[in-house]
N, C-alpha and C positions, 0 to 999 in steps of 0.2 A: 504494500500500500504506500502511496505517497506521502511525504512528510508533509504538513503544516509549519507544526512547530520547530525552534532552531532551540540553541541551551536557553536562550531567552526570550520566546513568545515568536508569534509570527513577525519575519518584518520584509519587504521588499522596496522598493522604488514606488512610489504614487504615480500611479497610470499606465505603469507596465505591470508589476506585479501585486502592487499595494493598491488596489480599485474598492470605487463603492458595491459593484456585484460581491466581492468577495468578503467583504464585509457586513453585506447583509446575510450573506450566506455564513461567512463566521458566527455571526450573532446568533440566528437559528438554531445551528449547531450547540453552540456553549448552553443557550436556553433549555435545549431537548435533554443536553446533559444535568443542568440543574435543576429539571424541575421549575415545575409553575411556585412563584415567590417573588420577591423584593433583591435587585442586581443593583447593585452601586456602578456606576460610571463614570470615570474621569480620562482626563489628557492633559499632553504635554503642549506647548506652544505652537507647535507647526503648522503651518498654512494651511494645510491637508485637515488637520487635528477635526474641526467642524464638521467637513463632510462624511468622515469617518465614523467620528460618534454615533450621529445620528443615521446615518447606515446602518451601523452593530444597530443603535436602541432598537432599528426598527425591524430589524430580526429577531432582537430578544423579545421583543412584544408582538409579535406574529405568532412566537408558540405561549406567551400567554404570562411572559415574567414581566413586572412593575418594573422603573428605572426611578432610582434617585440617581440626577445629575449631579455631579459633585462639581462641573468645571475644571478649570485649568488648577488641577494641584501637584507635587510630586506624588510622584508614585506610591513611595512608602508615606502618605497622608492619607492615601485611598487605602491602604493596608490597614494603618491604623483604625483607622472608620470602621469597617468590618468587623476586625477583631475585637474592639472594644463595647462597638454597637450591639454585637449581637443578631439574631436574627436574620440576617443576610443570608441569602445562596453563595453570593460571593461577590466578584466585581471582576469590571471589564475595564484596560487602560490603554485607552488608545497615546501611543511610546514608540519611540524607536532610538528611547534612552542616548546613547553618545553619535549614533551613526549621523551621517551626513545629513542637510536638510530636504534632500528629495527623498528620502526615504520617508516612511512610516509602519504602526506596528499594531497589534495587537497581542495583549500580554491578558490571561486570565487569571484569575486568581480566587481561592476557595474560602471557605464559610470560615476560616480559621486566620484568614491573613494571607497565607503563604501563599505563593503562585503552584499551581498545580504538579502535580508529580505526574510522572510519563507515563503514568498507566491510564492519567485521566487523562492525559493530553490525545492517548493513544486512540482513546473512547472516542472525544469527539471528534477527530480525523474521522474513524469509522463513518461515525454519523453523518459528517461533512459529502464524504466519498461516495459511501451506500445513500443520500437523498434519504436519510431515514428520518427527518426533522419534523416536530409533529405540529402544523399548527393547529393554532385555536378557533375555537367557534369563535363568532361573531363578537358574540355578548360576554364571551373573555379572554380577549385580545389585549394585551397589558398597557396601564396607562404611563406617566411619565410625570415628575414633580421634581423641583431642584431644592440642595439642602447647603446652603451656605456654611454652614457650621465644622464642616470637616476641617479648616485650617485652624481655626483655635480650638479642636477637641486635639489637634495634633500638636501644636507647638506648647498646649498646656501638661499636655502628656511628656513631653520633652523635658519639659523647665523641674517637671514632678520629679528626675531622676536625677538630676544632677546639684550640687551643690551650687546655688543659686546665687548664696549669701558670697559666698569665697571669688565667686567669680565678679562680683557688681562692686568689690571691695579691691578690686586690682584696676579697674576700670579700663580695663584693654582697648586696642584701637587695632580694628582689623577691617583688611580689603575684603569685600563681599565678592565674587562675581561670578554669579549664576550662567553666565554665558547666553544670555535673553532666552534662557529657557524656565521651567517649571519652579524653581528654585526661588525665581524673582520677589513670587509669592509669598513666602517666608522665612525665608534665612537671612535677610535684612531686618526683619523687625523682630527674630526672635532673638537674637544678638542685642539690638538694642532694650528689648525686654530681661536681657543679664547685665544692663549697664554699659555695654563694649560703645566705643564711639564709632560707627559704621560709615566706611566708606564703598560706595554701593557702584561699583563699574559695570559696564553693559547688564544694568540692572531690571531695564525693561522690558517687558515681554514680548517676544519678539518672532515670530514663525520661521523669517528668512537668517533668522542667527548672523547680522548684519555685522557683530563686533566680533565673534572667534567662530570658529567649526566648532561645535556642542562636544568632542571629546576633549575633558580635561586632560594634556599631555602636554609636553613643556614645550614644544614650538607652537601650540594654537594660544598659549598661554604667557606672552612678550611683555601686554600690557600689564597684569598683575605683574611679573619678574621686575618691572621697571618700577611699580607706582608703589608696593610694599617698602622698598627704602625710601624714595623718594620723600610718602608721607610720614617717617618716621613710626608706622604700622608692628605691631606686637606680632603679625600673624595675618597670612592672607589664607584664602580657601578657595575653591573653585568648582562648580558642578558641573556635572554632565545635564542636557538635557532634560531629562525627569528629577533629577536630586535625587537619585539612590545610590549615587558618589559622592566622594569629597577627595580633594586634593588638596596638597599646602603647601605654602610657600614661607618658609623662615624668614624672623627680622632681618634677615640681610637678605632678602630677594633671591634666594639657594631654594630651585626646587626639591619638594620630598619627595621624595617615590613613594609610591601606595603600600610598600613591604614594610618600608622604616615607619609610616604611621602607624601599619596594623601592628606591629611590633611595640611598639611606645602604646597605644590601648591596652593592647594584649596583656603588658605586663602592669598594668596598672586595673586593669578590671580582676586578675590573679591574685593581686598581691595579700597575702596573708590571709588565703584561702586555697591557693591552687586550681586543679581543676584541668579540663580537657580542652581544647581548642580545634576548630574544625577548618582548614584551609585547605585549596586547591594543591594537584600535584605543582602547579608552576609558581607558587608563593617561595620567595627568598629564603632560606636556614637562618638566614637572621633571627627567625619567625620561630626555630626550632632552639636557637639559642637563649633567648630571652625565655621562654614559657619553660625550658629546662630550668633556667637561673631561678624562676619564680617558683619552682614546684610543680608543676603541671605537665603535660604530655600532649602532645600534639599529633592529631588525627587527618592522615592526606585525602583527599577524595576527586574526581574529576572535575574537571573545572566546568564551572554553571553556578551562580548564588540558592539558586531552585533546590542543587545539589546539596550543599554546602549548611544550607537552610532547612532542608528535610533531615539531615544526617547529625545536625545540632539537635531539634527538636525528639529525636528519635532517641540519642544516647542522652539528653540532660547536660550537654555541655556549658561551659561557664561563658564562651567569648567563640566568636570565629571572623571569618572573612576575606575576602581576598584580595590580591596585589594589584588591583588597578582603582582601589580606592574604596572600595566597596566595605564596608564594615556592621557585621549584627551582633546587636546587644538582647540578647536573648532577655532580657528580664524587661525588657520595653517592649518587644517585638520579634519575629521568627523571618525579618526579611532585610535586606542592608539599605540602609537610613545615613541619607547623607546627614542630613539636620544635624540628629542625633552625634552623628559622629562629630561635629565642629562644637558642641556642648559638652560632649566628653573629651576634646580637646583644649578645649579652654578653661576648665576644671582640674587636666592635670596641669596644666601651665599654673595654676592658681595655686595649686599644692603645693608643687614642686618651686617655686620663687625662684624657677628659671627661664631663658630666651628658649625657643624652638630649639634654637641651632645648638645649643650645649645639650639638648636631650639626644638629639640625633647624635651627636658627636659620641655620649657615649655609648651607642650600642655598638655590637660589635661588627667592622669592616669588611662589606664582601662587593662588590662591583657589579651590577646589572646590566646588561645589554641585552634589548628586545628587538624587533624585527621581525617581518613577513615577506612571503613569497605567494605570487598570484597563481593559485590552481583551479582550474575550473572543476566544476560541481560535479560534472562528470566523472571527472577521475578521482575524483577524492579518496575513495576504497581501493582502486589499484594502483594510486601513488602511496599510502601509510603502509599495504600491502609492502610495495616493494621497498621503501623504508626498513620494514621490519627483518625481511632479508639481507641488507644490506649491513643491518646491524650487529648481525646475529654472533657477531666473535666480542662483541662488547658485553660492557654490564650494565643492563639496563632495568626497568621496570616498564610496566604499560601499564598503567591505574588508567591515563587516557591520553593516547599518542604515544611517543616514547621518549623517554627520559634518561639520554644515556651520562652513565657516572665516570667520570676519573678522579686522580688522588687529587688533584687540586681544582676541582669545579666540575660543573654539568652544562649539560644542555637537553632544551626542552621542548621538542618540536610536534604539532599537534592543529588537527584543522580544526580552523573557528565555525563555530553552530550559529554565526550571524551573517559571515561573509565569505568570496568564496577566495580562501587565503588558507597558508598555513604560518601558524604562526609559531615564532622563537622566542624561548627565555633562555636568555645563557646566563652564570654565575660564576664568579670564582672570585679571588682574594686580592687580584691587581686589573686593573681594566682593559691591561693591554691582552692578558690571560681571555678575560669575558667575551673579547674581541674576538679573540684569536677562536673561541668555543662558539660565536655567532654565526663565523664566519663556517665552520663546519657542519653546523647546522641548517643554513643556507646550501651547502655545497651537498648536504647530503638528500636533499629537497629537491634541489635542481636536478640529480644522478638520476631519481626513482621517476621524477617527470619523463627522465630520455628514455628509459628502463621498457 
């Protein structure tokens, strides 16, 4: 059967692959799965965002499900909502999270919060495929009402977790910049609800993403690197499209990589408790260092937050998350919260009575270098295929892709469930090393292409 869903919800191009047909037809589908009931609905910023919505609503109320519109919120605010509100089937988020602006997405998500496990996902593909969508009579055809309230049931859930007082008593000054996506909405004002003095860059909400590319990465990301020292700023942040990211940028304009923050949470959500931590095969050992130092143990899994998110909630784990910014705090929520995560970082900065840049400094030193190679969708299985042959005198693992080891670094090569690339994480302890392991991971990518 053909896929739908990718690690993270449906997504394609708007008007090639991302249409109002299939989104009315998505909708039907996810409705038939859940049952006649009450669907929450939100989106991200995109041009696209409107027609899509209401495309989905009007397939979820074809088979006979109610919509509350929630509007333009992040993602993890429509999570929130659900899970707190109760009562829900679940919710639909029209997202396509960091990818480019002609994309868009559909992301579903269950009575619990969480976005759906691939058994459900698998359900309503079925459903999608086989035309087995049931609609409704006449007379219960689903209506549709909006509910404003989901941004402050989310950002007051936020402020509930964190030391509020410690934070408004330092009164920090931090660059905001949502990247004119979902973010806009609240991570400006929840900051300012801790006291912080907020300087708010491409703050406005914006479909055509006019000021960066919606993925927070360090070259879409110049004007935060430049304006964090500039305004003499405690701390910059940055989202992706929906805000179920965060990235940072240290007092001195030093991008953080997504490992070193999850790493600095990690061990501050541990501390003098321990516990389990749930992150991707491709998250940094930095990640394995610290949650060692803390007491705790650290659990690999495939890479997908969906993953990572199920396999926290399932074992009871204390912290998880992973390396491109994404972080969950299981005692707030079962899904990665940018918000959250800039609240728990501005808490430990509060704590700890020191800059960004001296916490990073002291964890311990390992080099990253990331990287992709364009494989079409076609071959994807007889290029990891031949990958795997080609490996085969090596030490590796395959939790998902492969991951091969030597004495002084790895490398981590493995096709993206969003696009059609395979993507590298290389590691090791000097960066000409990291290089040197990208560059073989590349080279080994390009061999299985010719193969």
């Amino acid at each position: 059967m053909t896929r739908l869903f990718g690690t993270n919800g449906i997504r394609g191009i708007v008007g090639k692959d991302m249409t109002a047909d299939l989104a009315v037809g998505v909708g039907r589908a996810i409705g038939t799965f859940f049952g006649r009931g009450v669907v929450a609905l939100a989106r991200d910023t995109r041009l696209s965002g409107p027609m899509l919505a209401r495309a989905t609503a009007a397939g979820l109320m074809a088979v006979g499900c109610d919509i509350v519109d929630l509007g333009v919120v992040p993602t993890p605010a429509a999570q929130y909502y659900v899970a707190k509100l109760g009562g829900l089937k679940g919710a639909v988020v029209i997202t396509a999270s960091h990818n480019p602006r002609e994309f868009n997405g559909i992301k579903a998500i269950d009575a619990g919060g969480m976005e759906m496990r691939r058994e459900d996902e698998e359900a309503i593909e079925a459903i999608f495929f086989e035309r087995r969508a049931r609609p409704a009579e006449w007379s219960a055809v689903g209506d549709l009402r909006s509910d404003p309230s989901a941004i402050d049931r989310y950002m007051r859930g936020i402020v509930a977790r964190v030391d509020a007082d410690a934070i408004r008593k330092r009164a920090l000054t931090v660059v905001v910049d949502p990247g004119n996506g979902a973010g806009c909405v609240v991570t400006p004002y929840l900051l300012s609800s801790l006291g912080c003095r907020v300087i708010s860059l491409h703050g406005q909400g914006d479909g055509a993403f006019p000021g960066r590319n919606p993925e927070p990465v360090a070259e879409n990301l110049s004007d935060l690197l430049r304006i964090v020292p500039e305004a003499h700023a405690d701390l910059g942040v940055a989202h992706d499209g929906d805000a179920d990211r965060a990235i940072f940028v240290d007092e001195a304009g030093d991008f953080v990589y997504g490992d070193k923050s999850l790493a600095l949470l990690a061990r501050a959500a541990l501390r003098g408790r321990g516990g389990t931590v749930v992150t991707p095969v491709s998250t940094s050992r930095i990640l394995d260092d610290v949650v060692r130092e803390a007491g705790g143990e650290v659990v690999r899994t495939k890479v997908g937050a969906p993953i990572v998110a199920r396999v926290m909630f399932e074992s009871g784990a204390a912290f998880g998350g992973e390396e491109n910014g994404g972080v969950i705090f299981p005692e707030h929520q079962f899904c990665r919260d940018g918000a959250m995560a800039v609240a728990k970082m501005l808490e430990l900065i509060a704590h700890e009575g020191k800059p960004m840049s001296r916490l990073v400094a002291e964890l311990p030193a390992y080099h990253l270098k990331k990287g992709s190679v364009h494989v079409p969708a076609d071959r994807r299985d007889a290029v990891l295929a031949a990958i795997v042959r080609l490996s085969a005198d090596r030490k590796v693992d395959a939790i998902d892709g492969i991951k091969i080891h030597a004495e002084d670094g790895s490398v981590l090569v493995r096709p993206s469930g969003t696009e059609p690339v395979f993507r590298i994480y290389a590691e090791a302890r000097t960066a000409a090393r990291a290089e040197a392991l990208a560059k073989e991971g590349r080279d080994l990518i390009e061999r299985a292409l010719r193969a």
